[in-house]
C-alpha distance (Angstrom), angle and dihedral (degrees) to the residues before:
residue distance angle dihedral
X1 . . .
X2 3.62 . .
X3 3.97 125.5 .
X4 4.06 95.2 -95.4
X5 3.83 85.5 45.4
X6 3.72 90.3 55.5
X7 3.71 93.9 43.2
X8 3.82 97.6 47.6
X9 3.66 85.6 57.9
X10 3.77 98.9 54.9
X11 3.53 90.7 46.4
X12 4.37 81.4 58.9
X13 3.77 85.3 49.5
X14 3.65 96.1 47.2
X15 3.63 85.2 49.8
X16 3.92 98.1 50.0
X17 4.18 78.2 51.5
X18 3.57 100.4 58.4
X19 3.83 84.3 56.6
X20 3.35 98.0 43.8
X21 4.03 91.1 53.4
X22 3.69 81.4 50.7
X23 3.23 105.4 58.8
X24 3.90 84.5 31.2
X25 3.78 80.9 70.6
X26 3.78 104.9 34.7
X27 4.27 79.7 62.0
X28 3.59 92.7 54.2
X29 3.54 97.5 47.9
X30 3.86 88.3 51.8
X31 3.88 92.6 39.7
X32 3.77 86.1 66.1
X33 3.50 100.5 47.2
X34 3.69 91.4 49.4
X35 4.14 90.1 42.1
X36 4.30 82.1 109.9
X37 3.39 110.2 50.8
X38 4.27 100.4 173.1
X39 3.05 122.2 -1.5
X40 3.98 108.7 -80.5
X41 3.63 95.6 21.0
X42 3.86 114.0 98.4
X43 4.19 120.9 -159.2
X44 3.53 109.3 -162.3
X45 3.77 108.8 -124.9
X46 3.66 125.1 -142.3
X47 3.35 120.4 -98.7
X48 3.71 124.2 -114.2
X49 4.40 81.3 -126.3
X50 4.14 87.4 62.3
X51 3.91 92.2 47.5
X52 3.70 86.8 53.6
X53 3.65 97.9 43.9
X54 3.67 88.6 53.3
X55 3.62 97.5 43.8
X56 3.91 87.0 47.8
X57 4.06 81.9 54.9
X58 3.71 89.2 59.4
X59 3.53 96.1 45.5
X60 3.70 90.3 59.0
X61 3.66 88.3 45.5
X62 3.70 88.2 50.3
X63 3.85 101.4 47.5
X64 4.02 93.6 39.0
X65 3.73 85.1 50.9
X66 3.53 96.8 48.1
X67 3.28 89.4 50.1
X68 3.51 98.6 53.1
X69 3.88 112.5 34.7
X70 4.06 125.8 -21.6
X71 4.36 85.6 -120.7
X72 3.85 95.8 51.3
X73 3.42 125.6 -147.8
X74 4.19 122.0 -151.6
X75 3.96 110.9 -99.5
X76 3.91 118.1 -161.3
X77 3.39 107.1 -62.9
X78 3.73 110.1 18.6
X79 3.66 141.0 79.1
X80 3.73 137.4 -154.9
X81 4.00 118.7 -143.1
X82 3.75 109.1 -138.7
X83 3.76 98.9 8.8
X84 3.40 133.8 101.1
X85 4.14 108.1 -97.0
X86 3.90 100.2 -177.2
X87 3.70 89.6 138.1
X88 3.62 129.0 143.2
X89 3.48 93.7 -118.3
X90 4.04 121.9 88.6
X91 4.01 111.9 -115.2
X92 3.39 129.9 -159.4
X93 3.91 125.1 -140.1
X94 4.27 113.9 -160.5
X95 4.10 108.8 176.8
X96 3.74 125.9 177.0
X97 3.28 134.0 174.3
X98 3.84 108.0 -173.0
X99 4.05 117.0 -49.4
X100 4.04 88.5 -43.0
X101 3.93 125.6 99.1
X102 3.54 93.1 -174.7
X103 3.80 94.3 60.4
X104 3.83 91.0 57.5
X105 4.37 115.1 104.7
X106 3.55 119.1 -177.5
X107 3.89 133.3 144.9
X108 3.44 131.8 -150.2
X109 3.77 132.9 -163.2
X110 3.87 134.2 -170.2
X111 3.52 113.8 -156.4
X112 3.46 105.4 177.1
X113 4.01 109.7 124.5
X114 3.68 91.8 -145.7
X115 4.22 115.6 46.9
X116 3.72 131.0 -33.5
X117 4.05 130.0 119.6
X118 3.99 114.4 -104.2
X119 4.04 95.3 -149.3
X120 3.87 119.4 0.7
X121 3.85 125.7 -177.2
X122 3.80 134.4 -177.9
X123 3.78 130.6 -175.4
X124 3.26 143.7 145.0
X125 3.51 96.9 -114.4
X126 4.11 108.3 13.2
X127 3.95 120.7 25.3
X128 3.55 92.7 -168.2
X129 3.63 131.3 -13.2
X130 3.91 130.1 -165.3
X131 3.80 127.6 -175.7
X132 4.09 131.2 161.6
X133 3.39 133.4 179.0
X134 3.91 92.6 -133.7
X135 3.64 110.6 -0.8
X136 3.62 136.6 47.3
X137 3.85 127.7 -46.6
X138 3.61 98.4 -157.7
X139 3.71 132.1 2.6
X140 3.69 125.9 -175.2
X141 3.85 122.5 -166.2
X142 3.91 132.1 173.4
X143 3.42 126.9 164.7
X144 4.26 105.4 -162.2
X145 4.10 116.4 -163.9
X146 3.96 127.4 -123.7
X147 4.19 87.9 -74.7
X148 3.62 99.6 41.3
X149 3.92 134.8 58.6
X150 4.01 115.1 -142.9
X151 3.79 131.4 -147.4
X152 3.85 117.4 -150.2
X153 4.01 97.3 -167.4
X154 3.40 119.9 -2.7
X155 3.96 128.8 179.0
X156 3.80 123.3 -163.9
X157 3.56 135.6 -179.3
X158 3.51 119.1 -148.6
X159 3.94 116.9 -178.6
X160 4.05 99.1 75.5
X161 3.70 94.9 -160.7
X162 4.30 86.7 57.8
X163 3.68 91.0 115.7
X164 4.28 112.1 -149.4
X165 3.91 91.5 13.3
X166 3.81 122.0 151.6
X167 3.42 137.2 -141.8
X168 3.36 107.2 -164.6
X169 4.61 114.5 2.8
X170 3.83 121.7 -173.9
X171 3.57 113.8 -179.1
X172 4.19 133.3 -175.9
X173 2.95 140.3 -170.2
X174 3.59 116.4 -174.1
X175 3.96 136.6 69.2
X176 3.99 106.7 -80.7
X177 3.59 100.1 14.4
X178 3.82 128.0 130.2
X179 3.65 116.1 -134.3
X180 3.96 82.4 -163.4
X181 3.79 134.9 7.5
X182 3.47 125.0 -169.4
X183 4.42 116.4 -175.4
X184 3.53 131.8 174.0
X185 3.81 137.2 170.8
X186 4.00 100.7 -152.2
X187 3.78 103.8 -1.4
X188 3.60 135.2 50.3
X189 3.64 129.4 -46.5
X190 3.71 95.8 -155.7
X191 3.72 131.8 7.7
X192 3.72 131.3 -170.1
X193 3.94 130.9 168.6
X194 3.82 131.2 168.7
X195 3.81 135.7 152.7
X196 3.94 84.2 -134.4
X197 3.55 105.6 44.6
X198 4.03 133.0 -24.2
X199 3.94 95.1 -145.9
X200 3.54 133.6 -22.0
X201 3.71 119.6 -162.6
X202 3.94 146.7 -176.1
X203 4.30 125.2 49.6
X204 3.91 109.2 -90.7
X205 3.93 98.0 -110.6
X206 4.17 88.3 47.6
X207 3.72 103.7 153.1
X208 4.11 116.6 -150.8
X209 4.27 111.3 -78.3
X210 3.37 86.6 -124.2
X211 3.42 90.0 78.8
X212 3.91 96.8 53.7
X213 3.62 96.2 120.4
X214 3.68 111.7 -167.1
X215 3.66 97.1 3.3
X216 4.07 122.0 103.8
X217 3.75 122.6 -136.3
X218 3.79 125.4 -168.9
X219 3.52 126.8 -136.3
X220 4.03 114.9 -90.9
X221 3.95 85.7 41.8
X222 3.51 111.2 138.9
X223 3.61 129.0 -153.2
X224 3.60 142.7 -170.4
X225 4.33 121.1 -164.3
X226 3.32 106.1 -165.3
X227 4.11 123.1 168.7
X228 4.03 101.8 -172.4
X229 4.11 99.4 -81.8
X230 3.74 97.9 41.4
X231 3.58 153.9 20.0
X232 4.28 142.6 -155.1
X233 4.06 115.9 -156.5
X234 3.93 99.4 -142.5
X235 4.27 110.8 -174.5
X236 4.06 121.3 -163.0
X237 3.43 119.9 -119.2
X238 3.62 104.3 176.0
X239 3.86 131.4 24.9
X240 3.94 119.3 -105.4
X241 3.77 156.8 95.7
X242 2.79 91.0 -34.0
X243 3.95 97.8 -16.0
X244 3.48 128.8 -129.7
X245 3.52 115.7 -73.1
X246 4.16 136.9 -171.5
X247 3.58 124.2 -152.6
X248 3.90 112.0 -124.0
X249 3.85 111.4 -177.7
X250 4.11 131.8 -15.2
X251 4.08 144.8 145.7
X252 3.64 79.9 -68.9
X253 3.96 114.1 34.0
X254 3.85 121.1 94.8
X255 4.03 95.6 -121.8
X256 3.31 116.8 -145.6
X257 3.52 134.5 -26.1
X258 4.18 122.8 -118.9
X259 3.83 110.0 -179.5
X260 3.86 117.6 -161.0
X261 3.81 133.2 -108.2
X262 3.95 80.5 -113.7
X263 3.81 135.8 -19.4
X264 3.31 110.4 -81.2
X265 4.40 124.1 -159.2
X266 3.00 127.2 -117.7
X267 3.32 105.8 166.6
X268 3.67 144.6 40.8
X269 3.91 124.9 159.6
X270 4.18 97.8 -177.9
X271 3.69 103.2 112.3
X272 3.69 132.8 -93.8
X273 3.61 118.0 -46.6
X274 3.87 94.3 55.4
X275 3.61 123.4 94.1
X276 3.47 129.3 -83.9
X277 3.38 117.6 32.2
X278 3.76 108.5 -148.3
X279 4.17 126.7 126.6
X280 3.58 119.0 6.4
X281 3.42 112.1 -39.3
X282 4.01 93.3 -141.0
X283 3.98 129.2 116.0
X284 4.09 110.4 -91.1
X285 4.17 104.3 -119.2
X286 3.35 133.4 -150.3
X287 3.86 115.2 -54.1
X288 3.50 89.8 -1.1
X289 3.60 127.0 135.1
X290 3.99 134.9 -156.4
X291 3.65 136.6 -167.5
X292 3.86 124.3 -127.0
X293 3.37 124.3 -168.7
X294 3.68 109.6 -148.0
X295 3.63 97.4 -165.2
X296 4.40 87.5 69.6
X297 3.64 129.2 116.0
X298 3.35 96.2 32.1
X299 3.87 92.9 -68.6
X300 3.72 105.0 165.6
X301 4.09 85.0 -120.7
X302 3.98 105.1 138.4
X303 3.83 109.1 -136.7
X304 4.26 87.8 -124.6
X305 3.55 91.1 61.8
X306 3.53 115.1 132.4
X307 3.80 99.7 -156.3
X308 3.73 143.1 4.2
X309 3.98 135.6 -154.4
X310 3.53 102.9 -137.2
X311 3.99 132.5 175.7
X312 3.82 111.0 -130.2
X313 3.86 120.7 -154.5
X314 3.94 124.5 177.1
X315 3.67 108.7 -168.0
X316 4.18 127.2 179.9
X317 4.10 99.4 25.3
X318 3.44 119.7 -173.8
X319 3.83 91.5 -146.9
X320 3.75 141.5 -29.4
X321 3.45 120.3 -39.1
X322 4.08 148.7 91.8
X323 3.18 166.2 -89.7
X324 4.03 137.7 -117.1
X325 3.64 128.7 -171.0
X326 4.21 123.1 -165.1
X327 3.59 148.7 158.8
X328 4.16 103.4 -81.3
X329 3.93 103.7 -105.9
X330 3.54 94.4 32.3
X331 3.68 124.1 120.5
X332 3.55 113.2 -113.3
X333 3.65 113.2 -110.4
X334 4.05 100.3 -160.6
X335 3.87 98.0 -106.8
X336 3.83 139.4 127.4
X337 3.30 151.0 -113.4
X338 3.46 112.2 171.2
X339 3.73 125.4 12.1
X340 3.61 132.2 -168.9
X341 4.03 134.7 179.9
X342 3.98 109.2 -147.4
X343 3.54 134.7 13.8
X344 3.52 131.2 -79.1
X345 3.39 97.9 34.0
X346 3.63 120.5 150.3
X347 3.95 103.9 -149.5
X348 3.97 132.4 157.6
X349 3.44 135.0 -169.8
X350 4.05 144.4 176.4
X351 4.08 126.5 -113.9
X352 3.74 140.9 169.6
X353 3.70 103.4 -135.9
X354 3.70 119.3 -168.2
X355 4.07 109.6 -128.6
X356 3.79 122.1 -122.4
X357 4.20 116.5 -158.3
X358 3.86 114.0 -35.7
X359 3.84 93.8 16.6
X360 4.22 91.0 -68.9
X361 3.58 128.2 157.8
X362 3.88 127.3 172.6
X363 3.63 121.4 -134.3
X364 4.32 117.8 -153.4
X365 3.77 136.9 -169.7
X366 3.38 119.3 -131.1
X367 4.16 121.9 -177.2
X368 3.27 96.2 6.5
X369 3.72 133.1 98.7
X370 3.80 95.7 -140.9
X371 3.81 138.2 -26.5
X372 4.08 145.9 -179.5
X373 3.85 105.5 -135.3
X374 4.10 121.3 177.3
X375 4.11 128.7 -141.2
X376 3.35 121.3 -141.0
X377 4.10 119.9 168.1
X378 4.09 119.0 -157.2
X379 4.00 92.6 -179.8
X380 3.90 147.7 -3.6
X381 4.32 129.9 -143.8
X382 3.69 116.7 -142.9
C-alpha cells in the first residue's frame, strides 16, 4: 500500500470518528436525561471523563488502523467496536460502568470459521457470569461438523485437590423448576461418567417420599432417603400427594435377580464316590445344621450376594421329616422347606434363601433321624 493509499484510509477512519464522537455525545446527552429513571431510583450516568476515554480508545484504533491497512485488523491489546476483530492477535475487553461489575453489558463474537473463543472470561472468583431479569443469563451454543464433536457450555474444574468444586451447578428455588435440564432428540438427555462415581443423588438426612405430606410428586420422580449410613432408591409410578411410589433397592431389598446359564451344585453330602466333593460328605441328623457356601464349585455366585434360588433335594431318609433353608447366622424360626412322609423318598423342591456373609446359608433337618440332601443354585440377587 502506497503513501496516498494509506492516507485515503485514515481520512475514512477519521471520518468513521467524527461519527463516533457524535453519537458518543448524542448518548451522553440522553444518559443525563435518563440519569432518574422513577422517582427514588438513581442510574448513575456516565461521566463525560468515560465518553472521552472511550472515544480516545477509538482514536487509537483509528490512527493505528489507518496506519496499518484501511480494513483494520485488532493488534494485541486493542479492540475495535463494530468491526470485525478476527485477528491473530489476543485482545482484551475492560468495561465499567461506574464502581459496579454487574451493571456492565457487552457482547462479543468470534467469527473466524476455523478456531477462536466467542466470549472468554477469567477471574479469580467468577469466569463469566450471566444474569437477566427475564431472559437468559448465559447461553452456550456450538454447532461441531461430521469430524468434530461440539460443546455448547461446558464447566471444568481444574485444581484436583479443590475439595466440593463443581463443574457445572444449577440451582432453583421455586415449585416446578429444574435446577438442570438436559433434552435430546436422538442422543442422550443426560450424561455422566467418572472413575469415582457416575451420579450420586438425594441430601443425607432424606426421609422416605412417602412421607411428603402436602407436596405432589409426578411419576418418573426419583428419590433417594438416605440417613448418614444408608440409603433406599424409591421411583414414582403414579402422580400425587405424595404420589405413589415403589421401592427399588435398600439395606434390606433383594436387588436384582441374575439367573444362571444352568444350575450349578454346590453341594452334595452322600458319601464318597459321588460327585463333587465339597463339605463333609456325611448324612445331616436330626436337629443338625450345615453350612453351604453358595459361591463353591465354581458357581458364578458372588460372595456379596444377598440371596440365592437354590433347588433342595433330600435323598435316603430314615423317616418322615424336613428340611429348612436360612440366611447363616440367623436364628432358626421352625419352618420348612421340603417335607416328606416316609423314608426313602427322593423329593426336591425350589426356595429363595436369603444369604448370610460370603453368600452362606445353613440347611437343617427337622423330623427326621438322618438324611443326604443335595444343593443346587439356578440364580443369585445382589
Amino acid at each position: 500500500m502506497d503513501v496516498d493509499d494509506r492516507l485515503q484510509a485514515l481520512a475514512a477512519r477519521l471520518d468513521q470518528l467524527e461519527a463516533e464522537n457524535a453519537r458518543l455525545r448524542a448518548a451522553l446527552t440522553t444518559e443525563r436525561a435518563e440519569a432518574v429513571d422513577a422517582p427514588g431510583t438513581l442510574r448513575e450516568p456516565v461521566s463525560r471523563r468515560t465518553w472521552l476515554a472511550r472515544s480516545a480508545a477509538v482514536v487509537a484504533g483509528a490512527v493505528a488502523g489507518g496506519a496499518a491497512m484501511a480494513s483494520p485488523a485488532a493488534a494485541a491489546g486493542e479492540v475495535f467496536l463494530d468491526i470485525d476483530n478476527a485477528g491473530s492477535a489476543p485482545t482484551t475487553i475492560t468495561a465499567a460502568l461506574g464502581t459496579d461489575l454487574f451493571t456492565t453489558v457487552f457482547g462479543s463474537t468470534n467469527s473466524d470459521p476455523d478456531q477462536g473463543t466467542g466470549l472468554f472470561g477469567y477471574g479469580p472468583s467468577f469466569g463469566t457470569l450471566g444474569f437477566s431479569a427475564l431472559g437468559t443469563g448465559l447461553w452456550g451454543k456450538a454447532s461441531g461438523d461430521d469430524f468434530t464433536s461440539a460443546v455448547g457450555t461446558g464447566g471444568y474444574i481444574d485444581n484436583p485437590a479443590s475439595p466440593g468444586s463443581i463443574g457445572v451447578q444449577g440451582e432453583a428455588a421455586g415449585d416446578g423448576q429444574i435446577g438442570v435440564k438436559g433434552i435430546s432428540d436422538v442422543g442422550w438427555g443426560a450424561w455422566f461418567e467418572s472413575n469415582f462415581a457416575d451420579i450420586t443423588i438425594g441430601k443425607s438426612n432424606r426421609t422416605a417420599p412417602l412421607g411428603d405430606t402436602g407436596v405432589i410428586h409426578y411419576f418418573g420422580d426419583v428419590v433417594a432417603e438416605n440417613n448418614g449410613t444408608n440409603s433406599v432408591l424409591w421411583y414414582c409410578v403414579q402422580t400425587g400427594i405424595p404420589g405413589t411410589w415403589r421401592r427399588l433397592a435398600g439395606p434390606n431389598t433383594a436387588g436384582a435377580t441374575t439367573l444362571l446359564a444352568s444350575p450349578i451344585r454346590v453341594y452334595d453330602s452322600r458319601p464318597l464316590g459321588q460327585p463333587l466333593a465339597i463339605g463333609p460328605k456325611i448324612p445331616l441328623g436330626l436337629d443338625e445344621e450345615r453350612v453351604i457356601n453358595c459361591t463353591g464349585n465354581a458357581s458364578g455366585v458372588p460372595v456379596d450376594a444377598v440371596a440365592v434360588l437354590i433347588n433342595l433335594t433330600a435323598v435316603g431318609q430314615s423317616g418322615g421329616g424336613w428340611l429348612s433353608v436360612r440366611a447363616n447366622g440367623s436364628v432358626y424360626a421352625n419352618t420348612s422347606n421340603l417335607n416328606w412322609s416316609a423314608a426313602n423318598q427322593t423329593l426336591a423342591n425350589s426356595a429363595t434363601v436369603k444369604c448370610g456373609a460370603n453368600a452362606t446359608i445353613l440347611a437343617r433337618l427337622g423330623g427326621a433321624a438322618s438324611t443326604n440332601f443335595i444343593v443346587d443354585v439356578i440364580g443369585y440377587m445382589r
